[in-house]
N, C-alpha and C positions, 0 to 999 in steps of 0.2 A: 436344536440349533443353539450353538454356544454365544451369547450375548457379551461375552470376552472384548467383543472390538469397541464396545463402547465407550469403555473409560480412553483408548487414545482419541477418537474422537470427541471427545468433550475437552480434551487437553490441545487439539488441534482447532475446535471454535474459539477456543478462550485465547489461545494463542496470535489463532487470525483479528480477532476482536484488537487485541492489544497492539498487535501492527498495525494494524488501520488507525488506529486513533495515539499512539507515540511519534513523536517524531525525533528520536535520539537513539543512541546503540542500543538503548533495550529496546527498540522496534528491529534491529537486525537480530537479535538475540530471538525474540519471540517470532519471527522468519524462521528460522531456524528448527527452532521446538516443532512449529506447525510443519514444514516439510516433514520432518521424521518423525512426526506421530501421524500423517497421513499416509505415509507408508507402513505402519506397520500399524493401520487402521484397515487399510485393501489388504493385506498380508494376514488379517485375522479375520475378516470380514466372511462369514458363508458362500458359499459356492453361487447362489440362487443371487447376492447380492452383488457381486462381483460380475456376475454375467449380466444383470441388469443396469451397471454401471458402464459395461463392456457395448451393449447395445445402445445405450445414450451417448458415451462418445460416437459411433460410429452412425449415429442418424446423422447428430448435427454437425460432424462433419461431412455428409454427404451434401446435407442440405446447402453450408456453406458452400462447397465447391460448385453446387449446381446454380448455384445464384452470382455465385462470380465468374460464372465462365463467357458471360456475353464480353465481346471486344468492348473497349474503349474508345470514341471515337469521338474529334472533335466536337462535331456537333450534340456529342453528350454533355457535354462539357458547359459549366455556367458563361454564360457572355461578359467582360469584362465590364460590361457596364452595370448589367443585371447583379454582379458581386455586392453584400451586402458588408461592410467595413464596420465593426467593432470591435474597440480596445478598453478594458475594463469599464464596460458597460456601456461605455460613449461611443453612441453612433457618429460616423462621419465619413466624408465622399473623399475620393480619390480627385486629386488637382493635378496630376502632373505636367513638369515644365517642360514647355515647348522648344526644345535644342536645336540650333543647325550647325552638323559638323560635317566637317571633311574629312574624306579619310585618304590618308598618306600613305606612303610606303609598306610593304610587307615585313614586316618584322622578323614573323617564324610561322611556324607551325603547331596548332595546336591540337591532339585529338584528330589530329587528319585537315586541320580547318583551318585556312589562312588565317594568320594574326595581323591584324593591321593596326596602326597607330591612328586615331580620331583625337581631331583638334576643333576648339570650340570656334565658331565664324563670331559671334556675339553670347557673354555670358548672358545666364536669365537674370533677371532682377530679383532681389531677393526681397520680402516683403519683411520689415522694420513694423516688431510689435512696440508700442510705445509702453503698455501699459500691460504686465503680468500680474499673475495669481499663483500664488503660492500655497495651498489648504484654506481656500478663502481671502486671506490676506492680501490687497492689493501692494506690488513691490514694484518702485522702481529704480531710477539705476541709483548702483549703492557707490555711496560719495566714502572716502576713507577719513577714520578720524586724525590718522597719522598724515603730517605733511607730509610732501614729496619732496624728496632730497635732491637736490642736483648733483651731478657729479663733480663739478668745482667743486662746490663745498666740500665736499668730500675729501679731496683731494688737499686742501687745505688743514684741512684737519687734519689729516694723516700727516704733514707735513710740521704740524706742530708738538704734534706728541711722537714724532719723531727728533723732534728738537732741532728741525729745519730752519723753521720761522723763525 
């Protein structure tokens, strides 16, 4: 048995290595190497290995399909309350606001599905943080060092280095 196929895969680990852990065009580059020294890593590979390659795809994808073939059905389905909510790493609960609208007239058609226009009867209230964090830092609301101009003023000015005034 010709051991020939080794050196591309040792150039296709090294390669895969290097995509995993770059994050710039020499990670697309070393993509690359690795695909075409996997091919002609299976293209050099013995008969005995090839077919044992050949039978590991074709379990696990049996096994795949046989485990996704049950339907989906709602009641598989997590319950909206039972949903667990994390965003980089912070847990927290869904609040959502309580709307009453109307809905108006038929607009069109969307997908087969009437489009209708929804108008709010009462906005929600929106809740007013007093006091933000910013990377630990407490921030509040930021005052400018620049006065504010009025546009009179403005307008005065302009008229004197126009040579109005």
């Amino acid at each position: 048995m010709s051991l020939l196929f080794i050196l591309p895969l040792g150039i296709f680990l090294v390669a895969a290595y290097l995509f995993k852990h770059l994050a710039n065009e020499v990670a697309y580059l070393a993509a690359a190497v690795a695909l075409v020294s996997l091919l002609v890593t299976l293209c050099l590979a013995p008969w005995q290995i090839q077919l044992l390659l050949l039978v590991v795809v074709i379990l696990s994808n049996h096994r795949r399909s046989s485990s996704s073939s049950a339907p989906v059905t709602e009641s598989s389905l997590p319950d909206e309350k039972n949903v667990k909510l994390v965003y980089r790493g912070v847990n927290y609960d869904l609040t959502p606001a309580q709307v009453e609208v109307t809905e108006d007239e038929v607009i069109g058609k969307y997908r087969g599905q009437a489009l209708r226009v929804h108008h709010l009867v009462k906005p929600p209230a929106t809740s007013t943080i007093s006091t933000l964090k910013y990377r630990g830092v407490s921030v509040s609301e930021h005052k400018s060092l620049i006065p504010v101009v009025k546009e009179q003023e403005l307008t005065q000015n302009s008229n004197w280095s126009n040579g109005l005034g």
